[in-house]
BAZA-896531 format. One record per residue: residue number from 1; z, y, x of N, C-alpha, C in turn; residue in three letters. Coordinates in Angstrom, 3 decimals. Example, Ala and Ser with C-alpha at 12.3 -4.5 7.8 and 13.67 -1.06 7.14 Angstrom:
<atoms>
{atom 1; {7.800; -5.690; 13.190}; {7.800; -4.500; 12.300}; {7.800; -3.300; 13.200}; 'Ala'} {atom 2; {7.080; -2.250; 12.850}; {7.140; -1.060; 13.670}; {7.870; 0.030; 12.900}; 'Ser'} 
</atoms>
This chain:
<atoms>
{atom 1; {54.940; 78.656; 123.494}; {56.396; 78.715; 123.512}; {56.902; 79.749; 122.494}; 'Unk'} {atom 2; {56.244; 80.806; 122.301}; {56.683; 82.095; 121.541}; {56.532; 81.172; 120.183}; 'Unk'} {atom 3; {55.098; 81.212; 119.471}; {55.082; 80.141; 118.613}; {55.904; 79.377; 118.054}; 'Unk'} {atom 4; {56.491; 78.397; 118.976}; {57.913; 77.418; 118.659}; {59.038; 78.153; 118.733}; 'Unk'} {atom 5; {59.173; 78.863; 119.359}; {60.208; 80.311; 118.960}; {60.522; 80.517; 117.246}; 'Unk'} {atom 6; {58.985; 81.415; 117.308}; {59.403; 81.990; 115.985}; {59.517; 81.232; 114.537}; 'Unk'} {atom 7; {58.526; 79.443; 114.918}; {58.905; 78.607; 113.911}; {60.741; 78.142; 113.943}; 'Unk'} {atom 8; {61.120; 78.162; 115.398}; {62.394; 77.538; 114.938}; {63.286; 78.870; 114.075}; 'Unk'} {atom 9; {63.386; 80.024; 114.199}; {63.714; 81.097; 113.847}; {63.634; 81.459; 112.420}; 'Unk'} {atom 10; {62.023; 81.022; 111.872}; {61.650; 80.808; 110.584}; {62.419; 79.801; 109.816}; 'Unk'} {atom 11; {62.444; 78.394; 110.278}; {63.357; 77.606; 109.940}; {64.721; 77.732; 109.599}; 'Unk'} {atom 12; {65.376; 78.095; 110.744}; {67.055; 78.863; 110.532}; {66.682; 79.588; 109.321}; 'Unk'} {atom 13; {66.337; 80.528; 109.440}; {66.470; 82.082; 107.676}; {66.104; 80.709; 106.709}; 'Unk'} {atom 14; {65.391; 80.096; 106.757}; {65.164; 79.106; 105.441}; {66.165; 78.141; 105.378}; 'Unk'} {atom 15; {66.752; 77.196; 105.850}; {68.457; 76.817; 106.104}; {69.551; 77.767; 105.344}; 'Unk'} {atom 16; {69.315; 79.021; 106.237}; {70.332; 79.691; 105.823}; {70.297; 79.867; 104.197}; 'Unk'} {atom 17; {69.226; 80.315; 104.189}; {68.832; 80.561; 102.546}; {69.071; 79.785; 101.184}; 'Unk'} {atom 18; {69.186; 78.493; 102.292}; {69.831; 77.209; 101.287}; {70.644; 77.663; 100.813}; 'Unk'} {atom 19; {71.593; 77.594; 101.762}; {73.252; 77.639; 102.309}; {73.863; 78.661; 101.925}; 'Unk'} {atom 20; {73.375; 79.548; 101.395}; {73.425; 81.307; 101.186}; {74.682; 81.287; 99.372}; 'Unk'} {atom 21; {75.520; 81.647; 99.265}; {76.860; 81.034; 98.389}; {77.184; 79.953; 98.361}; 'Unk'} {atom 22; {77.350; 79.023; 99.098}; {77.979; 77.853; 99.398}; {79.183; 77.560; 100.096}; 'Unk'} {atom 23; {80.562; 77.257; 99.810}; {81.423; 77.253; 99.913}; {81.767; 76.799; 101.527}; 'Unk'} {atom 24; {82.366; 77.039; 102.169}; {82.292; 76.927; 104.102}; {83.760; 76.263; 104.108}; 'Unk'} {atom 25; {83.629; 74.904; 104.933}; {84.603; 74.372; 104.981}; {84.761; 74.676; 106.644}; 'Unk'} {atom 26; {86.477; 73.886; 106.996}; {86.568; 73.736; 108.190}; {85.666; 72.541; 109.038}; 'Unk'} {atom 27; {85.330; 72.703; 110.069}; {84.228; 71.527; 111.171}; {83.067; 71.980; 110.267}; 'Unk'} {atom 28; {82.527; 72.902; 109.758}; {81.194; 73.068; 109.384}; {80.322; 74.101; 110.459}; 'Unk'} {atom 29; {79.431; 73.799; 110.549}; {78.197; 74.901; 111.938}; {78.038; 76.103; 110.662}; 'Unk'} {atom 30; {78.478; 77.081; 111.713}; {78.192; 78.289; 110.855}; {77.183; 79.444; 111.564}; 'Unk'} {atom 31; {76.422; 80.450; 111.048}; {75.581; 82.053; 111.523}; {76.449; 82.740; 110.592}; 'Unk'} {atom 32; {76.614; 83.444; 111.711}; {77.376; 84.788; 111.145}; {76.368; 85.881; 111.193}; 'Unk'} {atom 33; {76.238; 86.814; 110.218}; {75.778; 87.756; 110.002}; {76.901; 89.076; 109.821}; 'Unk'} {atom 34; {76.741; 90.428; 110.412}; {76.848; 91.589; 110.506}; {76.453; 92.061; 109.256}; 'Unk'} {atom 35; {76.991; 92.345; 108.112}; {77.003; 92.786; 106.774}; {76.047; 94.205; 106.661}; 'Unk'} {atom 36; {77.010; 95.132; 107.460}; {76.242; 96.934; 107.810}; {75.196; 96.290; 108.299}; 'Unk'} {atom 37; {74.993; 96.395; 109.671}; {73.587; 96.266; 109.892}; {73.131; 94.853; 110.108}; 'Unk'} {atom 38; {72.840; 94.426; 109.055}; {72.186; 92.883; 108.932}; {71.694; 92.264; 110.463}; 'Unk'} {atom 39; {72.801; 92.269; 111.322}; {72.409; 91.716; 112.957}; {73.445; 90.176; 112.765}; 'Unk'} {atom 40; {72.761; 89.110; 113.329}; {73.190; 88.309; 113.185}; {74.437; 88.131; 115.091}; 'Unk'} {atom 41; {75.378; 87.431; 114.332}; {76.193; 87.334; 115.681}; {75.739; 86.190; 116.897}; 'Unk'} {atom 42; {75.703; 86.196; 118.160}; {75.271; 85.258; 118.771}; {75.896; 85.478; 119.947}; 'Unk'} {atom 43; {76.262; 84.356; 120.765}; {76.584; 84.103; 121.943}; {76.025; 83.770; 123.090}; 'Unk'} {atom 44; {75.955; 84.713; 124.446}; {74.861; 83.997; 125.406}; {76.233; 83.172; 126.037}; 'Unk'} {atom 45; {75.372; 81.921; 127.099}; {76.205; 81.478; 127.647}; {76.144; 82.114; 129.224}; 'Unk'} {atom 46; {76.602; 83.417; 128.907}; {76.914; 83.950; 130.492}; {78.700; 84.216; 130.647}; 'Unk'} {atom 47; {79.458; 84.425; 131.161}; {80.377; 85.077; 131.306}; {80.922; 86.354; 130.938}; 'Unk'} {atom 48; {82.003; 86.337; 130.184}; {82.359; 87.811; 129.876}; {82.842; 88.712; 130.920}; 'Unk'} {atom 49; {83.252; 90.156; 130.406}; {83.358; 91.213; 131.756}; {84.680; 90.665; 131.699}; 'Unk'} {atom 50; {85.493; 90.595; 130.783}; {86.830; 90.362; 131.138}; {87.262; 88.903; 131.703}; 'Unk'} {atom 51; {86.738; 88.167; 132.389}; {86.745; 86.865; 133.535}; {87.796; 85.991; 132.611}; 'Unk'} {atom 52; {88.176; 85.810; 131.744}; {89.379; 85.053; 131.303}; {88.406; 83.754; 130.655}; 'Unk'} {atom 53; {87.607; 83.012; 130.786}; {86.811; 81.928; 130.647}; {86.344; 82.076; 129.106}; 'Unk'} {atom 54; {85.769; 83.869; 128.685}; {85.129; 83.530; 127.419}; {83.564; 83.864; 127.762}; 'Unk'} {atom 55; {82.871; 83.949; 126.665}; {82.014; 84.034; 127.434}; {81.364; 85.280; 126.104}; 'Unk'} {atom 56; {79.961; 85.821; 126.304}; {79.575; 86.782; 126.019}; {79.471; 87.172; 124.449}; 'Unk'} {atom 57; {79.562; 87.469; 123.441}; {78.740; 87.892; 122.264}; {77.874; 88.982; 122.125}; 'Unk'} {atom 58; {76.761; 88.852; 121.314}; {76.314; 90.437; 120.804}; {75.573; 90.420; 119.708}; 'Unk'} {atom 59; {75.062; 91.314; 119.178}; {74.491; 91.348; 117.830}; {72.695; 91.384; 118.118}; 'Unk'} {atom 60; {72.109; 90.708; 117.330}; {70.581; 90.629; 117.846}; {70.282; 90.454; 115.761}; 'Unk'} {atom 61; {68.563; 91.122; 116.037}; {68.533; 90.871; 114.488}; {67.815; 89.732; 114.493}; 'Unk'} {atom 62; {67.809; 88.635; 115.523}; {67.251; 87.475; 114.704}; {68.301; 86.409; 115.511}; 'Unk'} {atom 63; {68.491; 85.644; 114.294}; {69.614; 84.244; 114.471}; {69.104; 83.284; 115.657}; 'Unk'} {atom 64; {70.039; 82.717; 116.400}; {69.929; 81.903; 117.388}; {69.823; 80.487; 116.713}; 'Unk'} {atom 65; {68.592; 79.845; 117.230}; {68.825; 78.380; 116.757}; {69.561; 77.541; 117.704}; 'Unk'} {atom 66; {69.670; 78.226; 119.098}; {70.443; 77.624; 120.177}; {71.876; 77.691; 119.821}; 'Unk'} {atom 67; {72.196; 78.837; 119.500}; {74.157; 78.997; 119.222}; {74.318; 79.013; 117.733}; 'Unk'} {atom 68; {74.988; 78.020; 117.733}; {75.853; 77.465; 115.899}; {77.229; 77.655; 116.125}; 'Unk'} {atom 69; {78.085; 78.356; 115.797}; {79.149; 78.121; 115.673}; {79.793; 77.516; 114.798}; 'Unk'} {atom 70; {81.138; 76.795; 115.039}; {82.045; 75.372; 114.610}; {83.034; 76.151; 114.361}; 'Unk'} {atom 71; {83.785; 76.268; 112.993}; {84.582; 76.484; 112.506}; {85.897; 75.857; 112.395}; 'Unk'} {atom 72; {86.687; 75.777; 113.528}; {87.630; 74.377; 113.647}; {89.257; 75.783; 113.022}; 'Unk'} {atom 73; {90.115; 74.298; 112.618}; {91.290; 74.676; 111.513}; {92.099; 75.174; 112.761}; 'Unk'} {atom 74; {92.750; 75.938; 112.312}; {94.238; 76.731; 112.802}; {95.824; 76.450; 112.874}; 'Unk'} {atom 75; {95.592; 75.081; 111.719}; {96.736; 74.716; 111.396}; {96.773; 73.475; 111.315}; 'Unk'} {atom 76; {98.049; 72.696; 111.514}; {98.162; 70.792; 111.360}; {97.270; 70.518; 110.017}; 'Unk'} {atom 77; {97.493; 71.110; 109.061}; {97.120; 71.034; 107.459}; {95.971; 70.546; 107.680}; 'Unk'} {atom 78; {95.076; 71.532; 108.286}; {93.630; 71.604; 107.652}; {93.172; 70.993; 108.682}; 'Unk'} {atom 79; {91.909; 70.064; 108.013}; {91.369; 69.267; 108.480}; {89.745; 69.494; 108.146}; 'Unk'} {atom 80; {88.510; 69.052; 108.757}; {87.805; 69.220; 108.814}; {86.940; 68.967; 107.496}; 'Unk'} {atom 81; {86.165; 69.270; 106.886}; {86.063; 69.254; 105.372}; {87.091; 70.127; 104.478}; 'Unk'} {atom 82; {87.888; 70.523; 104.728}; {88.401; 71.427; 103.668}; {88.165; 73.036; 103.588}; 'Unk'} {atom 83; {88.341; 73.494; 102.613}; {87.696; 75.158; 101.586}; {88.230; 75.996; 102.562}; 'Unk'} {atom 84; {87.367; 76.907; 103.340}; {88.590; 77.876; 104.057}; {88.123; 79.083; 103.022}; 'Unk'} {atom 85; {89.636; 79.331; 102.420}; {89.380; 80.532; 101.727}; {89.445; 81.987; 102.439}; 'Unk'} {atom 86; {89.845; 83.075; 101.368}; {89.631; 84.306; 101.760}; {91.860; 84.942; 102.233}; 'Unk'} {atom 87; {91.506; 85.351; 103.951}; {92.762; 85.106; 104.125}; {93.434; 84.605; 104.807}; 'Unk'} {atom 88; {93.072; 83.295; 104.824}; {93.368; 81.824; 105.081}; {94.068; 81.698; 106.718}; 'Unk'} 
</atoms>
């Protein structure tokens, strides 16, 4: 199990590595990374302290292949496939 762990883990950093300056649209699966200390962002699915139906984040230094986050638009405009710039 550890094994298939650390291959799926290996996999993600090599993905990412693709993907690494490539322009991020809206509806695209995104890893966020922590810039200062290179900790990638991840979400358990437990409950947050503050009960309002979110649920947990924290910083771990290796990427979740379980949690991808979806980058969905903010506005009527934008639609899934388009440039989210810097700002935006």
């Amino acid at each position: 199990m550890l094994a298939k762990s650390k291959a799926a883990i290996e996999n993600l950093h090599n993905q990412l590595n693709l993907k690494k300056g490539a322009n991020v649209c809206y509806g695209a699966e995104a890893v966020f990374r922590h810039v200062e200390s290179n900790s990638f962002l991840r979400g358990l699915q437990k409950a947050a302290d503050t009960g309002d139906g979110a649920f947990t984040i924290e910083v771990s230094s290796e990427p979740s292949p379980q949690i991808v986050w979806k980058i969905g638009s903010h506005r009527s405009y934008q639609t899934d496939g388009d440039a989210i710039y810097f700002d935006d």
